[in-house]
Legacy VTK file of the C-alpha trace (Angstrom):
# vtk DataFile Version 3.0
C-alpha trace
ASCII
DATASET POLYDATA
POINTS 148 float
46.963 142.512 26.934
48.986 144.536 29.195
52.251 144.027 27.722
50.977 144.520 24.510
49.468 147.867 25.288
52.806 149.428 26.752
51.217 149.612 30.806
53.547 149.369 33.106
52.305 146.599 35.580
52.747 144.584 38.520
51.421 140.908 38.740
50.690 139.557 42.500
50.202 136.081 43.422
49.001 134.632 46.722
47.723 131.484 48.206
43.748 131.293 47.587
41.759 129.462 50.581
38.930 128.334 48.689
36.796 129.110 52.506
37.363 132.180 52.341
34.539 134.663 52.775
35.552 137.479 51.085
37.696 137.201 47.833
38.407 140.880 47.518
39.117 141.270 51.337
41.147 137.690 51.341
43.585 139.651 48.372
44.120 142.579 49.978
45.294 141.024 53.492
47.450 138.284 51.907
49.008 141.107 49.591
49.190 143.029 52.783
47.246 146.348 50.883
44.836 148.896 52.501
41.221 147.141 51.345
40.817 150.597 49.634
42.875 149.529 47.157
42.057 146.549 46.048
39.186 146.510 43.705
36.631 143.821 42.613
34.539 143.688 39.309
31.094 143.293 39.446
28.470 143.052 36.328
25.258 144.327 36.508
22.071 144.635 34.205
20.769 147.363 33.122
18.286 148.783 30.467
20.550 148.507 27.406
22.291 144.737 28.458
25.424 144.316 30.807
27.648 146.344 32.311
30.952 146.541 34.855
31.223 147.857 38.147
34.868 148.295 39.545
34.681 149.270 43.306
37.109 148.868 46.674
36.771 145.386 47.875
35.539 146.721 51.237
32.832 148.769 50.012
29.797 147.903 48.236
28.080 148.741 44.388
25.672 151.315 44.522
23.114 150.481 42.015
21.526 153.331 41.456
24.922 155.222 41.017
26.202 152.596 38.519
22.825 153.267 36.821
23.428 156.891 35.997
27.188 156.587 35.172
25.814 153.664 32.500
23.125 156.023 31.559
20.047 153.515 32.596
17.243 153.906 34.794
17.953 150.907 37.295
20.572 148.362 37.317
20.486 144.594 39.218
23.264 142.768 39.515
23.880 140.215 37.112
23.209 136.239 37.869
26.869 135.032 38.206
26.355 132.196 35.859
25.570 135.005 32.946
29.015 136.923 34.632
31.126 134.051 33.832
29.682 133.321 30.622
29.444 136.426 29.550
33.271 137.638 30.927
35.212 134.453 30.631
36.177 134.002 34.254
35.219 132.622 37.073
33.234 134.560 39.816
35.683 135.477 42.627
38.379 135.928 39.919
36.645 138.432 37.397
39.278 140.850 35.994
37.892 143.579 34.256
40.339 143.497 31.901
40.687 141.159 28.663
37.093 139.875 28.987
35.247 138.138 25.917
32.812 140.787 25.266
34.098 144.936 26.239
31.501 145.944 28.155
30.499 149.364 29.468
33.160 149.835 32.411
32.840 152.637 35.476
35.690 152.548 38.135
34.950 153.853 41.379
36.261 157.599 41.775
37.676 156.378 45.036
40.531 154.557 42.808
41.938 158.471 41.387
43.227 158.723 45.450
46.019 156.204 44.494
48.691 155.909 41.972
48.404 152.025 41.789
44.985 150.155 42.321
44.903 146.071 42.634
42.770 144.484 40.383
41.740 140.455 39.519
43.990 138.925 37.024
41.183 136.629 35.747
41.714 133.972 38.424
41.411 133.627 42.462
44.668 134.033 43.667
46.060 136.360 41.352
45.798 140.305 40.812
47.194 142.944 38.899
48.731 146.203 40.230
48.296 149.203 37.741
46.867 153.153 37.348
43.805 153.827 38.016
44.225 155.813 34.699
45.951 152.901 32.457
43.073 150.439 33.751
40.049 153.319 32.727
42.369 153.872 29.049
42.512 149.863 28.766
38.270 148.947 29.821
37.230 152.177 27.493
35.648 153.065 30.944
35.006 156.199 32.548
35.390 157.192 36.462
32.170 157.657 38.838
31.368 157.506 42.386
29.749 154.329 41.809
29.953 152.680 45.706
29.000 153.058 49.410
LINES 1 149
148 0 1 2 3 4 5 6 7 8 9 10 11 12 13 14 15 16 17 18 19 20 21 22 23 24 25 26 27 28 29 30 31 32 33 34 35 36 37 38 39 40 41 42 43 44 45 46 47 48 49 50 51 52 53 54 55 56 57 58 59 60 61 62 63 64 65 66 67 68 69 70 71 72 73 74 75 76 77 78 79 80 81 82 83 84 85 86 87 88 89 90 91 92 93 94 95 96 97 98 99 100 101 102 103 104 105 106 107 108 109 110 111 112 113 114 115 116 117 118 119 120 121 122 123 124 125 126 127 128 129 130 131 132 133 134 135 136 137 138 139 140 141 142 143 144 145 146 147
């Protein structure tokens, strides 16, 4: 998807320990990146179905944030057998990017501070270093301060 669409990337790979306790926080310390910016994906649902929340790895989703930026009154997050379903990958190795269904997307406005961002490449173990601007163009998403 990336290739196709011209973005200039970097792919990362690292050794996943399946005990790990934090996915996002497990990426950024074997890719030896600031936690700030390495992102995770997380779905919610909200009024109008499901949507994607893209925030730092070392932060968390606020849901009444994501709400707004989705135009909803509340969101939840999303059971994480309807996530993988509904995305394609496997919880822990979500990638916001190339997911069965395009879904309304909001990255964090915490990612504009950097001219790369790390996000999952659609498996534990593997992420993807591009703009924060390329990854809003490619997700038809739109920035927000969407964590705490």
């Amino acid at each position: 998807m990336l290739e196709r669409a011209g973005v200039a990337f970097t792919p990362h790979t690292y050794e996943h320990d399946p005990a790990a306790e934090s996915f996002g926080l497990e990426a950024a310390q074997a890719l030896g990146v600031d936690p700030e910016q390495v992102f995770k994906t997380l779905l919610v649902s909200v009024d109008s179905g499901l949507g994607v929340g893209i925030v730092p790895v070392d932060r968390q989703l606020d849901l009444k944030a994501i709400a707004s930026a989705l135009g909803a009154k509340r969101a939840v997050m999303a059971d994480p057998r309807v996530a993988e379903r509904t995305t394609g990958y496997v919880v822990g190795g979500i990638s916001p990017l190339g997911q069965k269904k395009a879904l309304p997307t909001v990255l964090d406005a915490t990612a504009s501070a950097f001219a790369t961002v790390f996000v999952s490449g659609g498996k534990r173990g593997f992420d993807l270093e591009l703009s924060p601007e390329d990854l809003v163009r490619l997700t038809r998403g739109t920035l927000a301060a969407i964590s705490r």
